[in-house]
C-alpha positions in Angstrom: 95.9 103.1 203.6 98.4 102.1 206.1 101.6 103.8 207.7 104.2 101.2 207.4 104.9 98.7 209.5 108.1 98.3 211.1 109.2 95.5 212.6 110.5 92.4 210.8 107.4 91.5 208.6 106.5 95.0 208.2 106.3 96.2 204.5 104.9 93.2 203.8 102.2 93.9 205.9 102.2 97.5 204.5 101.5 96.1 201.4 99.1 93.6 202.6 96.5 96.1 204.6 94.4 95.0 207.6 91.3 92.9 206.6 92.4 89.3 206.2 90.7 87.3 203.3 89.2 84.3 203.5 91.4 81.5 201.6 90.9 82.2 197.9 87.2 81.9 196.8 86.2 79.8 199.7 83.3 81.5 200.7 82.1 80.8 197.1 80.3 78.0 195.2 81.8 78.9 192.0 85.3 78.6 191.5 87.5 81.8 190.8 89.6 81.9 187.5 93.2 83.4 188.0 95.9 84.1 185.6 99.0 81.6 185.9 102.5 82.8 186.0 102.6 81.2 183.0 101.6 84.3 180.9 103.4 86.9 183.1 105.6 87.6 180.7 102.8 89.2 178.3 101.8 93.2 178.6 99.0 94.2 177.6 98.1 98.5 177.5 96.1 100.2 180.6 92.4 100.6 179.9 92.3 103.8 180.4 89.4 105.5 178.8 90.3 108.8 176.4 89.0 112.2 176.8 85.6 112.2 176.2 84.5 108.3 175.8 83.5 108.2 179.7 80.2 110.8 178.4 80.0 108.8 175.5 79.5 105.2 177.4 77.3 106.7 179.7 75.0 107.5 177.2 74.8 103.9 175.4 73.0 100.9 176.8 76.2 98.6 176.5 79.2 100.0 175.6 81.1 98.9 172.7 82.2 95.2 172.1 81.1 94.3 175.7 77.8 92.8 174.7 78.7 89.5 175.8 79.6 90.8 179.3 76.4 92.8 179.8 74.1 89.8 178.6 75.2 87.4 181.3 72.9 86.5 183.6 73.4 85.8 187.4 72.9 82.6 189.1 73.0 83.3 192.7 73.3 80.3 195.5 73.5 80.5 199.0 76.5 81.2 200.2 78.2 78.6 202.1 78.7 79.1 206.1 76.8 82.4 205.7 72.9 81.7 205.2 72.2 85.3 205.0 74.1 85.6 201.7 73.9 84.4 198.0 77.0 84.4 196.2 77.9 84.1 192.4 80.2 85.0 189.8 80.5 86.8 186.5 83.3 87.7 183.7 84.6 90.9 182.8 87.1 91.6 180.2 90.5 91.2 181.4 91.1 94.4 179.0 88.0 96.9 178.6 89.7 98.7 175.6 90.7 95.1 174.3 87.7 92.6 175.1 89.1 89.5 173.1 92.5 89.6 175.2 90.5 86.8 177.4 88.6 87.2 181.2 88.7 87.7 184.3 86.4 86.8 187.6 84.5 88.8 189.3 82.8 87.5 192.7 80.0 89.4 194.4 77.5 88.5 197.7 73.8 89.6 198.1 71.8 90.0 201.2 68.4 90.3 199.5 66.3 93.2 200.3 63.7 92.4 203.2 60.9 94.4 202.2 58.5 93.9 199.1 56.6 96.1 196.6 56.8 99.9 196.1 59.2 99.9 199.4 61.6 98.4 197.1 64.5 100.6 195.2 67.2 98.0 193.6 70.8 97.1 194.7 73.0 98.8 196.7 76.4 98.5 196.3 79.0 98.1 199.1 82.6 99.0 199.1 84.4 99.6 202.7 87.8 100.7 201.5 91.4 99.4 201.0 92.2 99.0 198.1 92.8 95.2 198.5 90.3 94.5 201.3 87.4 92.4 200.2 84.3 94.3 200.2 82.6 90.3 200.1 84.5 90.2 203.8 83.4 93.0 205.1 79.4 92.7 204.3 79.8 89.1 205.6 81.6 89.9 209.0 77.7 91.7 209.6 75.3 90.9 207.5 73.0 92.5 209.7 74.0 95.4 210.3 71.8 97.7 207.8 68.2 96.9 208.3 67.1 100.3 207.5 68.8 100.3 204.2 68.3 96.4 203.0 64.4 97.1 203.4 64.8 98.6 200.5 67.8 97.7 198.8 69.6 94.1 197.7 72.7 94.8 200.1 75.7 93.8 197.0 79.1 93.6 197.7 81.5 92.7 194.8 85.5 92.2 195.4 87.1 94.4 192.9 89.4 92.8 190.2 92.6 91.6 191.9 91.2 91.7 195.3 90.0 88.7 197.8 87.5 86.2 195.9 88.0 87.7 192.2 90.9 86.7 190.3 93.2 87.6 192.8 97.1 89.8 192.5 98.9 86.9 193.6 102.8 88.2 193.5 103.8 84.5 195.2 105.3 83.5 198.7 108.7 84.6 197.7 107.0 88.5 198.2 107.2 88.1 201.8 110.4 86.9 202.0 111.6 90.4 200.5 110.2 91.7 203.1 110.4 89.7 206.4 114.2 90.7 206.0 114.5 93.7 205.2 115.2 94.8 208.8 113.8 97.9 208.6 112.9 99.9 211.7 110.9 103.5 213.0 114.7 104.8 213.3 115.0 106.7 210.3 117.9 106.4 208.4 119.5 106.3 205.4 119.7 102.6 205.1 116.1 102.3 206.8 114.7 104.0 203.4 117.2 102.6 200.8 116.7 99.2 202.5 112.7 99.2 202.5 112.9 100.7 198.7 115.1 97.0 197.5 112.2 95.0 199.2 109.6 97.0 196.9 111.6 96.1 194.5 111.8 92.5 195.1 108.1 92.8 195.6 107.4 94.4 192.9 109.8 91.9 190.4 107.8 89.1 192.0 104.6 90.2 191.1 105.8 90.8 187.1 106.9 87.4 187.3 103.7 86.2 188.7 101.0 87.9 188.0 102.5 90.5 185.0 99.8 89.9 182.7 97.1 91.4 185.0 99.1 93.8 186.9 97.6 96.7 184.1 94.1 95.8 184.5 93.7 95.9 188.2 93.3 99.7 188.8 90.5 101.8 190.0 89.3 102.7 186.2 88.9 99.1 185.3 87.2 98.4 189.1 85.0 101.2 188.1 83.8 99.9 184.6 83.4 96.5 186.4 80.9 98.3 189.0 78.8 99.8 186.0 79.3 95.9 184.3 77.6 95.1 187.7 75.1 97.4 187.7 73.9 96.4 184.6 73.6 92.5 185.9 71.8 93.5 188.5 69.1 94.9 186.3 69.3 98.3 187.6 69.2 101.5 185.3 71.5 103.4 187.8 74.4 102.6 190.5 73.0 103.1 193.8 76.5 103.5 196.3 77.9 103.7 199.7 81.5 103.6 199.7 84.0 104.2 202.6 87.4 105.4 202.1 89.1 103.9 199.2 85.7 103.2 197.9 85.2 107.2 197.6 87.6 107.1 195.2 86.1 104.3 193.2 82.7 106.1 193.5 84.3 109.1 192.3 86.0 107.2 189.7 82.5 105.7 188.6 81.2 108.8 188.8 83.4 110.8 186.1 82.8 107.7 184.0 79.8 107.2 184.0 77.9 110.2 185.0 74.4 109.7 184.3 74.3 106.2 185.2 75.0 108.1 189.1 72.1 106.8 191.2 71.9 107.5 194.9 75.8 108.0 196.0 77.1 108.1 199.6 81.1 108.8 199.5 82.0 108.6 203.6 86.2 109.4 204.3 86.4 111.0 201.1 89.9 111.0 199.1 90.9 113.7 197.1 91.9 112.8 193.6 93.6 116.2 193.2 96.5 115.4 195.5 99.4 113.4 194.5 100.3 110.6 196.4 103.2 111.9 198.5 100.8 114.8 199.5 98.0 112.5 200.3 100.9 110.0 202.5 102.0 113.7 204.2 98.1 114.7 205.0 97.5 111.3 206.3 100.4 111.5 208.7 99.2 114.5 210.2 95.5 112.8 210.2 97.4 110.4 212.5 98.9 113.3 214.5 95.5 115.2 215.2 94.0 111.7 216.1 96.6 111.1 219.1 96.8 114.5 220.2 92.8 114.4 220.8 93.4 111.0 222.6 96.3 112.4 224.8 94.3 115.3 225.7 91.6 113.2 226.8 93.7 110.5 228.7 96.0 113.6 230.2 92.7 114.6 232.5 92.2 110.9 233.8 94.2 109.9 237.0 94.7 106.4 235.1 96.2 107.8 232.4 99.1 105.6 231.2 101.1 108.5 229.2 101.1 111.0 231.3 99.0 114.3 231.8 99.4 116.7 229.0 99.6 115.9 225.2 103.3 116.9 225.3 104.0 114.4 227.6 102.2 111.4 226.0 104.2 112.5 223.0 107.6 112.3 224.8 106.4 109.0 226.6 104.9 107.2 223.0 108.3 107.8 221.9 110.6 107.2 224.2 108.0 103.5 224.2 109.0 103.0 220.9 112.7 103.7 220.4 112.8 101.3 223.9 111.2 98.8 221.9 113.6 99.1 218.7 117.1 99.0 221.2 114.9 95.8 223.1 111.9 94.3 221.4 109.7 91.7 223.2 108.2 88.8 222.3 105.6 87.1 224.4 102.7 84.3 223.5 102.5 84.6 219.8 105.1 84.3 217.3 105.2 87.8 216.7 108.3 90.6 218.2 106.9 93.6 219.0 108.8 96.5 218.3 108.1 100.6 218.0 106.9 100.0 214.6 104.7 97.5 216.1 103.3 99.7 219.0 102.7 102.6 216.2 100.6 100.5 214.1 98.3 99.2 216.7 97.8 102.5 218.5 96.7 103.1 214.7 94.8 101.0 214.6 92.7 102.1 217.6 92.7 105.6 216.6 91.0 104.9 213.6 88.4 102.1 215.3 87.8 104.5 217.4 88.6 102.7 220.9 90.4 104.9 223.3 89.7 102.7 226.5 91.5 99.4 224.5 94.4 101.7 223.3 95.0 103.0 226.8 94.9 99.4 228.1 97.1 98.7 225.2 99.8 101.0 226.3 99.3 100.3 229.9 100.2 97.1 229.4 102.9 97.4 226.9 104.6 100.5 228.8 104.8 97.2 232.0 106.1 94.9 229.5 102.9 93.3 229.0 102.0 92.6 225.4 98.4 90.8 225.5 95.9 92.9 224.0 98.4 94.5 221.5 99.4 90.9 220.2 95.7 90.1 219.8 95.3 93.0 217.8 98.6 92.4 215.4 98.5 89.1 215.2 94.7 88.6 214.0 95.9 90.7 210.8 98.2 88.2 210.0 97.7 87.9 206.0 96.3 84.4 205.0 98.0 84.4 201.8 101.5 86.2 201.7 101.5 86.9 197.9 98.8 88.8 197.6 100.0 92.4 196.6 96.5 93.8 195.8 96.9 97.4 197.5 100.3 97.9 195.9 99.2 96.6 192.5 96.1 99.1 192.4 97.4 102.1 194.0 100.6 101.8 191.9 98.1 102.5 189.0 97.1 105.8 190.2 99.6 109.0 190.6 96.9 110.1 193.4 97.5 107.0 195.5 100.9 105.1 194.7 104.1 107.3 195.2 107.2 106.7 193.0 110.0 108.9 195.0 113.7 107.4 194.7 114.9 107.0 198.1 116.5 110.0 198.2 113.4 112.1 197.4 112.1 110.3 200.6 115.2 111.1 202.4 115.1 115.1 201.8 111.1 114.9 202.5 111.7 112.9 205.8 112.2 116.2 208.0 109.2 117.6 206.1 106.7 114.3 207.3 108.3 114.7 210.9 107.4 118.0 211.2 104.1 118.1 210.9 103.7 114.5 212.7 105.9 114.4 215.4 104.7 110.8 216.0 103.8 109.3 213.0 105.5 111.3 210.5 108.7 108.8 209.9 106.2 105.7 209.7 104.1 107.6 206.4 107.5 108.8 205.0 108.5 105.0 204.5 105.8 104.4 201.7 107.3 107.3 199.2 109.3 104.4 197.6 106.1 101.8 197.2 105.4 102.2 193.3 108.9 103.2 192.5 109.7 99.8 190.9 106.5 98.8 189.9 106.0 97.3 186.4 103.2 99.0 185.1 102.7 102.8 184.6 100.1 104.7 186.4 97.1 104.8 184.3 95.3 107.4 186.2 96.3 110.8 186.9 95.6 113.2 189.6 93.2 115.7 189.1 89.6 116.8 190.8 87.1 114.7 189.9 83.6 117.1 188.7 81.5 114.5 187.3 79.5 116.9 185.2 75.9 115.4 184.6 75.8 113.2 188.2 73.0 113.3 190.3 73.9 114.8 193.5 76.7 113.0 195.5 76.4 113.3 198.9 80.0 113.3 200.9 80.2 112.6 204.7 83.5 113.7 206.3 84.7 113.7 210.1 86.7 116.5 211.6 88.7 113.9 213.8 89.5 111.7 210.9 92.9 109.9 211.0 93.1 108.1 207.5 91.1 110.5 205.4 91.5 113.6 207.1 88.6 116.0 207.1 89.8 118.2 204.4 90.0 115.5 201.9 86.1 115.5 202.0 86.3 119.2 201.6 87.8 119.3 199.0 86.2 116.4 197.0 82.7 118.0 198.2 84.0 121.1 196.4 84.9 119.6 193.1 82.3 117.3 192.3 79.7 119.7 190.4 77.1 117.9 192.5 78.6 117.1 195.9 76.7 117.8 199.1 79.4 117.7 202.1 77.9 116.0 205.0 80.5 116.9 208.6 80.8 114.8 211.8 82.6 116.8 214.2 84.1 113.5 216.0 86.8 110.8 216.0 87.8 107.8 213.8 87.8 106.8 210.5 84.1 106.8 208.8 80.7 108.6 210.3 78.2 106.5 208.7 78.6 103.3 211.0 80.1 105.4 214.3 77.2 105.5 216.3 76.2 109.0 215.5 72.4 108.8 215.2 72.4 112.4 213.6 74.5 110.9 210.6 72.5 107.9 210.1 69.4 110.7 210.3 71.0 112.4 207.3 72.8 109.0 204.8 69.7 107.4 205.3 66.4 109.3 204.0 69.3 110.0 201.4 69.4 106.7 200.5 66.0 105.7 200.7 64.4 108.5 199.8 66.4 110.8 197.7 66.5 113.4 200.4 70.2 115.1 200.9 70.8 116.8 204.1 70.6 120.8 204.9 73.5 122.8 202.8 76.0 123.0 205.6 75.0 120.1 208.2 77.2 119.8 211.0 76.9 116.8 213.5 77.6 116.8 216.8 76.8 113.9 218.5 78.5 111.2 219.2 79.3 107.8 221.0 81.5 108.1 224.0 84.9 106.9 222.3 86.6 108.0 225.5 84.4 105.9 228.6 83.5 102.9 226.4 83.6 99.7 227.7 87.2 97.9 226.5 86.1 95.4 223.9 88.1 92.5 223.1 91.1 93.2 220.7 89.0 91.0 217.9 85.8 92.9 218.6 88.1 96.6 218.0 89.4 95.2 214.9 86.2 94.1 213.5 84.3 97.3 214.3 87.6 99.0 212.4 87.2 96.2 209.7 83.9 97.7 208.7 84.6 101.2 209.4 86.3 100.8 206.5 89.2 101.3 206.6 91.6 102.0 208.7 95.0 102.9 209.2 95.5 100.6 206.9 94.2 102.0 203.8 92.4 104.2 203.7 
């Protein structure tokens, strides 16, 4: 999840989230099938499951009226411009409790396994957080990058409903043109809020006009039935998981639905479905605030440090930076003004990567007037298509993750969000107004997720963590009746793929072998975020690409 943007283009952006998608279902030999604007006009209800009829699915081979669905077979080809990869596509009810109301698309990637035999355990299945980032994206950015794991597993990624390759939310290019406009900056005012709550609601008008018909059916209950749909295809009697960030939240999701279809579970910057979404926005600012005060205290000690040397004074200079910036923005190289809003979201971004050496060269530079490496960072997230709307259109679905405040609730909570986030406090308090407008009703409510009847779920949390703070994991470790919590005491958003070889030490003889770590496992190493060589802006992004994710969503 992302703090919002502020310069020109921001809530657009806000909307967008940070991983880029390819251009829609390029990667894949089969063409995607999308819902025209044509039938926006027709509502159909949520798919929401009632009390009880999760257990009862869980318990039948194919769940009612879906026999069609779970006797496809896939046909997987060779994905074009990544060898490593097969890609297909399958169908999936546009309405689970309503299978004749027509289909949708689901796309998915496979790296198949490389071992053979007894070493072999099934399919894995990838999601690195968002919602709206392409989970296809992020396992083809490194296909490589799990050897361990694909000795044993089919590495599977598939792009939940309304997200990158599968039928996509496409809202249309008149969505960022509600935004680019809006004027909003990281001065908080009145207007500021009132201003960014009309370009919601343009945004969110948009998207009734142009993709209303499967605005209901995008939400994490329906991504979670499609997972089990998945699972099924794959020809595996149980859902073997790693998810990052967003994806915990699916996982969970899966996990009350489907509880004894719970295979081998990793659930790495956990979200906790028992806070409402303006709580969750309120514990992510101060996430963001813990994050910078652990980078200011360890750039305060250097000589080189560019924001002075204590954490009170980086504060002061990081926002004296950005209200410079809002009176006199720059513009250099790109087509892109940078702003406060603009320095706040990149030194986001770097907090949650985490690369302390780039962000200090970052605001070196900017502090001098110098906007290289912060425009290579911004301006590689550009969004490749403007309409799409995914993140709104699934967290609006869930009272844990879209917030519905008028703007002035988020006015007389403002003070509140500065308080405990001196820094990034007014940047989370301008998302209380994203669902407001939205067309469809939340279809799932917040409330801890137990998962009676799971096989044990391991969650990994990190103490340091920006976008899923550590207590998030805590907590979700606590409610799951079979949650193991997993700590890295470190930095940035993720463990799993941080460098901490005591981590990987404890995920993987989970994954492979079944094996969960001690009761009460604490890691302490880790890489050395602080003296690392400064990477290239596009190498920072990609490591936070596939930490999964980022200040963007979490």
């Amino acid at each position: 999840m992302n703090p919002v943007r502020h310069s020109g283009r921001i809530p657009a952006r806000a909307l967008r989230g940070t991983v880029a998608v390819l251009s829609t279902c390029g990667l894949l030999l089969t063409a995607c099938t999308t819902i025209g604007p044509e039938q926006a006009s027709a509502r159909l209800s949520p798919a929401q499951a009632p009390q009880g009829a999760a257990d009862a699915a869980s318990t039948s081979p194919v769940p009612p009226g879906l026999q069609r669905y779970y006797g496809q077979e896939l046909h997987w080809k060779t994905c074009p411009g990544v060898p490593a990869l097969q890609c297909t596509t399958v169908k999936a009810p546009l309405d689970y409790a309503h299978p004749d109301a027509g289909d949708i698309t689901l796309a998915a990637v496979r790296k198949k396994a490389t071992g053979t035999g007894a070493t072999r355990i099934g399919s894995l299945l990838f999601n690195f957080g968002g919602p709206g980032s392409s989970p296809i994206e992020g396992l083809a950015a490194d296909p490589d990058a799990y050897p361990s794991l694909n000795a044993a597993y089919d590495l599977v990624a598939l792009d939940p409903r309304g997200v990158g390759h599968s039928t996509p939310v496409d809202c249309g290019s008149d969505t960022s043109t509600a935004t680019t406009d809006s004027g909003v900056t990281t001065t908080s005012t009145d207007q500021d809020i009132e201003e960014l709550a009309v370009a919601y609601a343009e945004i969110a008008a948009a998207c009734a006009r142009h993709a209303g018909r499967l605005l209901p059916h995008v939400g994490t209950l329906d991504a979670a039935r499609d997972m089990d749909l998945m699972r099924a295809l794959l020809g595996d009697e149980q859902l073997h998981y790693i998810g990052w960030s967003y994806g915990t939240y699916l996982g969970a999701s899966y996990a009350e639905l489907f509880p004894s279809r719970v295979g081998r579970m990793v659930l790495d910057g956990a979200v906790d479905p028992s806070l409402d979404a303006a709580s969750s926005y309120l514990n992510q600012a101060r996430g963001y605030q813990v994050a910078w005060e652990a980078f200011a205290a360890d750039c305060a000690a250097r000589d080189d440090c560019p924001v002075g040397h204590s954490v009170q004074e980086a504060g002061r200079t990081l926002d004296s930076l950005v209200a410079r910036l809002n009176r006199t923005p720059l513009q250099q190289g790109k087509d892109i003004t940078v702003d406060g809003g603009t320095v706040l979201y990149t030194t986001s971004v770097l907090l949650s990567a985490p690369n302390w050496p780039t962000l200090r060269q970052m605001l070196r530079e900017v502090l001098a007037g110098d906007t290289t490496t912060l425009q290579k960072i911004y301006g590689s997230e550009l969004p490749d298509n403007p309409g799409d709307q995914s993140l709104a259109a699934v967290n609006c679905l869930s009272s844990a993750r879209g917030p519905r405040y008028t703007p002035e609730q988020a006015k007389a909570h403002l003070a509140e969000f500065v308080q405990v986030a001196p820094q990034f406090g007014e940047s989370w308090s301008y998302g209380l107004t994203l669902c407001t407008s939205w067309p469809t009703p939340a279809n799932q409510t917040v409330h801890p997720i137990t998962a009676p009847g799971a096989a044990p779920i391991l969650v990994v949390g990190t103490t340091r963590d920006p976008a899923t703070p550590y207590t998030a994991a805590q907590a979700l470790a606590r409610q799951l009746q079979s949650g193991r919590l997993l700590t890295w005491d470190g930095d940035g958003h993720g463990a799993y793929i941080q460098g901490s070889t005591c981590i990987q030490n404890a995920v993987d003889p989970y994954l492979l072998d079944g094996r969960l770590p001690k009761i009460g496992t604490i890691c302490t190493d880790a890489p050395d975020n602080a003296n690392a060589p400064v990477g290239t802006a596009p190498e920072a992004l990609h490591t936070l690409r596939n930490a999964p994710m980022t200040t963007h969503r979490r």
